[in-house]
C-alpha positions as CSV (number, residue, x, y, z in Angstrom):
1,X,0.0,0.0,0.0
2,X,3.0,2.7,0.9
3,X,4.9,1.7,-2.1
4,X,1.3,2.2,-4.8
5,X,0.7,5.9,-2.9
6,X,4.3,6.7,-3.6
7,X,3.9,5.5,-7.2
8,X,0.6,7.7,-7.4
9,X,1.9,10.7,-6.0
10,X,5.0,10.7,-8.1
11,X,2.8,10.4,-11.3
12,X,0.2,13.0,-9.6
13,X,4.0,15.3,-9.2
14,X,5.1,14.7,-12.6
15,X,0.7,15.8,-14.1
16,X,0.6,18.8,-11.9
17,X,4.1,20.3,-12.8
18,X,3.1,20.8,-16.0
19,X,-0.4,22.2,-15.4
20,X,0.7,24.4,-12.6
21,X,3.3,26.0,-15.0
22,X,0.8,26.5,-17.6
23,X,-1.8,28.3,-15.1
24,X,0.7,30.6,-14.4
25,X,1.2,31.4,-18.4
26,X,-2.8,31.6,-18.2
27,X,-3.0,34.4,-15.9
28,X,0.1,36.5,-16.5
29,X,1.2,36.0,-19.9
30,X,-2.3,35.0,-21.9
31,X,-4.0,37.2,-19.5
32,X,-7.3,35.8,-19.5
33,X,-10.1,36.5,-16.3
34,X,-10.4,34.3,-14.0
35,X,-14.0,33.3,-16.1
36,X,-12.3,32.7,-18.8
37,X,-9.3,30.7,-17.0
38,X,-12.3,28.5,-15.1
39,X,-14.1,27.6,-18.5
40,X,-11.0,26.7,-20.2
41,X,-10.5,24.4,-17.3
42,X,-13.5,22.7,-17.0
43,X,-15.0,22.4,-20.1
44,X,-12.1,20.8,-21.5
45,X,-10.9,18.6,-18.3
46,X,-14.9,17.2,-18.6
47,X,-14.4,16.4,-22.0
48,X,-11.4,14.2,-21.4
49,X,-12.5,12.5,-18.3
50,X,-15.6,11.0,-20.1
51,X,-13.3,9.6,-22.4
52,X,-11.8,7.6,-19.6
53,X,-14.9,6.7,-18.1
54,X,-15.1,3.4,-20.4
55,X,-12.1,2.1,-18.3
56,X,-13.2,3.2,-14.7
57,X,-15.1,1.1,-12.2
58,X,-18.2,3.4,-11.5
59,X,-20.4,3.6,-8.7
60,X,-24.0,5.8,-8.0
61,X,-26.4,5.6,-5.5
62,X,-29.1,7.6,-6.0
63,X,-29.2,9.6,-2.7
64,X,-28.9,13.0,-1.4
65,X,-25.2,12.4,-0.6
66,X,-24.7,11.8,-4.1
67,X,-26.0,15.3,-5.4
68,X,-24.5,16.7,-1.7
69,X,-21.1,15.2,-2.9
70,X,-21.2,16.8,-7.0
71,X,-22.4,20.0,-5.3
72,X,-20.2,20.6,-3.4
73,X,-17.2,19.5,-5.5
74,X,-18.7,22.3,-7.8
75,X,-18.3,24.6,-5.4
76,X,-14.8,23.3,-4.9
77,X,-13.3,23.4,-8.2
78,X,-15.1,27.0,-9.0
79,X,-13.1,29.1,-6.0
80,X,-9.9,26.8,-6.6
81,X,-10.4,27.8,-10.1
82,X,-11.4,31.1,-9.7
83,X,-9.1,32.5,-6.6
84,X,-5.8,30.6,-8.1
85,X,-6.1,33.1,-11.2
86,X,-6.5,36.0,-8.7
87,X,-3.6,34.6,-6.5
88,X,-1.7,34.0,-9.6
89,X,-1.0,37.7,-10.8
90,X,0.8,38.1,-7.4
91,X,2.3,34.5,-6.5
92,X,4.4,32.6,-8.8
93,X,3.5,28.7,-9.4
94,X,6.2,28.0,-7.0
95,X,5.3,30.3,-4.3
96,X,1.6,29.4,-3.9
97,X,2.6,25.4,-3.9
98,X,4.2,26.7,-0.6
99,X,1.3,28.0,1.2
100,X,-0.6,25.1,0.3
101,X,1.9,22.9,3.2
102,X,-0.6,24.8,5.6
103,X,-3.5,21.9,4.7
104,X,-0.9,19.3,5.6
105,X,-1.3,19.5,9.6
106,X,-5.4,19.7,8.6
107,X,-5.4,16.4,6.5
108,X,-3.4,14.6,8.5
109,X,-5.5,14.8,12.1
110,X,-8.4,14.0,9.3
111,X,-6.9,11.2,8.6
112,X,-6.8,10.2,12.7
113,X,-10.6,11.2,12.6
114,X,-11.2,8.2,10.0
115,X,-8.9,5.8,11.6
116,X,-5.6,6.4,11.2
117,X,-3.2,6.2,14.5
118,X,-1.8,9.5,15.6
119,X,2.0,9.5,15.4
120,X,4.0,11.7,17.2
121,X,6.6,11.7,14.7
122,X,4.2,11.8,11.6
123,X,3.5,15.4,13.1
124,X,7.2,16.2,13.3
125,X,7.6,15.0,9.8
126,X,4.3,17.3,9.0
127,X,6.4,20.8,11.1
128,X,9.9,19.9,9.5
129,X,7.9,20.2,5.9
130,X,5.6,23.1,7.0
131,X,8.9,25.1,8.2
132,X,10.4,24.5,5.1
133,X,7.4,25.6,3.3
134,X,7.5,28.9,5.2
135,X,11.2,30.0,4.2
136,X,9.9,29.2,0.4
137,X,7.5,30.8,1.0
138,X,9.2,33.6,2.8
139,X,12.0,33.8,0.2
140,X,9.8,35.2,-2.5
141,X,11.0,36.1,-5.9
142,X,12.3,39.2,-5.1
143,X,9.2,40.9,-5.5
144,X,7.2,42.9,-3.3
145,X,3.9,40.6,-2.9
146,X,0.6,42.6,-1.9
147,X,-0.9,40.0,0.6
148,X,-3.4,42.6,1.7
149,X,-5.1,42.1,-1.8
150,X,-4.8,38.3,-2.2
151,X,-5.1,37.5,1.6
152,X,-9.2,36.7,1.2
153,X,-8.3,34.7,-2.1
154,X,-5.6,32.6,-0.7
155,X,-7.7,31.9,1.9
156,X,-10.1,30.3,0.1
157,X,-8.1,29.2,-2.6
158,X,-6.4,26.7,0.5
159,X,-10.0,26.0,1.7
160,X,-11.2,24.6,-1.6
161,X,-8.0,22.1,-2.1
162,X,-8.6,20.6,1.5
163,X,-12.2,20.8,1.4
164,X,-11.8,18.9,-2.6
165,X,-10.1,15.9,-1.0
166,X,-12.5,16.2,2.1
167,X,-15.5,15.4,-0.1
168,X,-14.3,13.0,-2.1
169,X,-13.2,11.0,0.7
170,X,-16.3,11.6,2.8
171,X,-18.6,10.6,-0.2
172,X,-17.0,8.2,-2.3
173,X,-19.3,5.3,-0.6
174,X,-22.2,6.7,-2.4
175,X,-20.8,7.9,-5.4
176,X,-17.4,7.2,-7.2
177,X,-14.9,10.0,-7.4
178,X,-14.5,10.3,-11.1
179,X,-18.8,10.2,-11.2
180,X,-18.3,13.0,-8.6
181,X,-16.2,15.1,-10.7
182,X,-17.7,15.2,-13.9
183,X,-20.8,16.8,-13.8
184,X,-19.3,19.0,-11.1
185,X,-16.6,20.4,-13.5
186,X,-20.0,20.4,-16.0
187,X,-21.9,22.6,-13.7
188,X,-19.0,25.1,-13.7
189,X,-18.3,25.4,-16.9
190,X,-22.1,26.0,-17.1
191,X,-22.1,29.2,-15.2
192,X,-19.1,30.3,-16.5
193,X,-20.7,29.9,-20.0
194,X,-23.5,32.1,-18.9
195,X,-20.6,35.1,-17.9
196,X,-18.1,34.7,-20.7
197,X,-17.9,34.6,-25.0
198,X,-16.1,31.5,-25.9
199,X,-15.4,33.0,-29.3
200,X,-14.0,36.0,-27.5
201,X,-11.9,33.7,-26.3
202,X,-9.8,32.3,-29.0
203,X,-10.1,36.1,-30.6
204,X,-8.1,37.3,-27.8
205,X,-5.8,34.9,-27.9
206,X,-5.7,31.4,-30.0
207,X,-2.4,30.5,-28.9
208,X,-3.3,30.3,-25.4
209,X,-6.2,28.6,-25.6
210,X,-4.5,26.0,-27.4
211,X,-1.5,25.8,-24.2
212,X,-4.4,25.4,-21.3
213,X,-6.2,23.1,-23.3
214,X,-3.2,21.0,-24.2
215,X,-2.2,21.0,-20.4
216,X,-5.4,19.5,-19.3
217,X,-4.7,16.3,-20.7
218,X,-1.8,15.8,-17.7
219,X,-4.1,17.6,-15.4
220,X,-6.6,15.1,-16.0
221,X,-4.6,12.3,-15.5
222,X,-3.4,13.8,-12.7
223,X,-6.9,14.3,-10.9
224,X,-7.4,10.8,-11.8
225,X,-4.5,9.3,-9.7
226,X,-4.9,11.9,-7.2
227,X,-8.4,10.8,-6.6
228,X,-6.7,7.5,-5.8
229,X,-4.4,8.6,-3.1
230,X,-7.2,10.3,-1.2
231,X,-8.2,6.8,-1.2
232,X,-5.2,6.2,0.5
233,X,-4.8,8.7,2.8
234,X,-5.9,12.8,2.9
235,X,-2.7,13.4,4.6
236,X,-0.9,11.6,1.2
237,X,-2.7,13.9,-0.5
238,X,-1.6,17.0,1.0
239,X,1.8,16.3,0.1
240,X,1.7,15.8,-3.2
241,X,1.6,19.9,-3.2
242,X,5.1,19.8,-1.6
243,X,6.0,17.8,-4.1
244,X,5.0,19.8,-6.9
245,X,6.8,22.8,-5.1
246,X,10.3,20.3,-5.3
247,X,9.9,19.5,-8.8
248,X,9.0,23.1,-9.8
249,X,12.3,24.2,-7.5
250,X,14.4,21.5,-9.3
251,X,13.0,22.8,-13.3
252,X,14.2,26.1,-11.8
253,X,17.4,24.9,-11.0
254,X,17.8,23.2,-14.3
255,X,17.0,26.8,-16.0
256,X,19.7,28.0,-14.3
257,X,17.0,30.5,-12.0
258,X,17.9,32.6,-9.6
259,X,17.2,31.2,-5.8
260,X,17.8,32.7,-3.0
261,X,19.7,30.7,0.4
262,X,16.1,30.8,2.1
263,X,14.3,29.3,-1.1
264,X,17.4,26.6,-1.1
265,X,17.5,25.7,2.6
266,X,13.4,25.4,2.5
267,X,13.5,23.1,-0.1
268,X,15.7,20.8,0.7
269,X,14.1,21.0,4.6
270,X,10.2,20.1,2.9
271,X,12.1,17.1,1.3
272,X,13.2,16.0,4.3
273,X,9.7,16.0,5.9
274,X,8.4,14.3,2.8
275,X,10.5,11.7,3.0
276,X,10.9,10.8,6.8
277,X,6.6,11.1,6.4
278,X,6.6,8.3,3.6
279,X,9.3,6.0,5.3
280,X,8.7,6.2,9.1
């Protein structure tokens, strides 16, 4: 079981490094609204999960936990979608990735709540990885960051990735992850339909539409296998983000990127805690 999680969050690492770097061309350099960024996203993510759907054991009870569970995963995908193109123009791919370690302390007493046993040393693993999280996090790019405008957006932004994995565990024994996620990413692409011009769209910029599209198809698999390690474990989960914040560190590092001693010493500080967490 510890070696399959592993195995799924490395491929879940390897899905979301390329999406996260393409949501941050979306928002700064395609400049589309965060409407626009949310319909992209969940039209075409819908699109390709029913294709998969052939070759997925699927499940549906027809109760009011069922529609409860879509609902709110609705809800869930429209503010991640929505506040991560807001927190975007401010926070770099890398930087964001960082202030998601603060759901790691959350998903792990979750886990304790369904049954897991609580660990002392799990939790040390879970403060060695949130402190390193902090000095990336700290370390910035150099830039001055306006918290005061993204504060409320962050906030939320952090609620909807813990509350995504939340539902999905909670529900997935009346209705099948990938059941729950397609006619919620439906819904949203629904009201975002009703606020944006698809063909205004691709006027404004072809090109870019094109790139998000395209990067769906890892971010598809990804939510796919990460649906799988909620399975596992919420706390497994959580770090997958940690782990999207190493390989983006490491592509930065192979671009020859600027970092500074506080970005270096975080990083290799959250891979410590991800690894002791996996191995103890």
């Amino acid at each position: 079981m510890v070696m399959e999680a592993i195995l799924l969050m490395l491929g879940v690492t390897a899905c979301y490094t390329i999406s996260s770097l393409s949501d941050k061309y979306a928002v700064s350099k395609a400049k589309f609204t965060g409407d626009e960024f949310t319909f992209l996203m969940c039209s075409s993510m819908s699109v390709f999960l029913l294709f998969t759907l052939p070759f997925q054991k699927l499940s549906f009870t027809f109760s009011w936990q069922s529609f409860a569970a879509i609902l709110l995963i609705a809800l869930c995908k429209l503010t991640e979608f929505q506040m991560s193109a807001l927190v975007l123009k401010q926070l770099s791919a890398f930087e964001l990735k960082a202030w998601l370690g603060i759901t790691l302390f959350v998903s792990y007493i979750t886990d304790v709540l369904y049954g897991a046993d609580l660990r002392a040393i799990k939790l040390l693993c879970i403060a060695i990885t949130g402190a390193g999280l902090i000095f990336i996090a700290r370390s910035g790019s150099g830039e001055k960051k306006e918290y005061r405008k993204i504060a409320l957006p962050l906030v939320l932004y952090l609620g909807a990735k813990y509350g995504y994995g939340l539902v999905i565990k909670a529900f997935t024994a009346y209705v099948s992850p990938t059941v729950q996620l397609v006619p919620a990413l439906m819904i949203v692409a629904v009201i975002m339909l009703l606020r944006i011009k698809p063909s205004e769209i691709i006027k404004k910029n072809k090109q870019g539409v094109r790139n998000v599209v395209l990067a769906r198809i890892p971010n598809t698999a990804g939510m796919l296998m990460e649906n799988a390690v909620i399975a596992i474990s919420l706390a497994n989960y959580s770090f997958i983000q940690p782990m999207i914040l190493v390989s983006l560190f490491l592509i930065g590092l192979i671009r020859r990127e600027s970092h500074s001693r506080l970005n270096l010493l975080g990083s290799i500080i959250s891979v410590i805690g991800v690894v002791l967490f996996q191995a103890i």
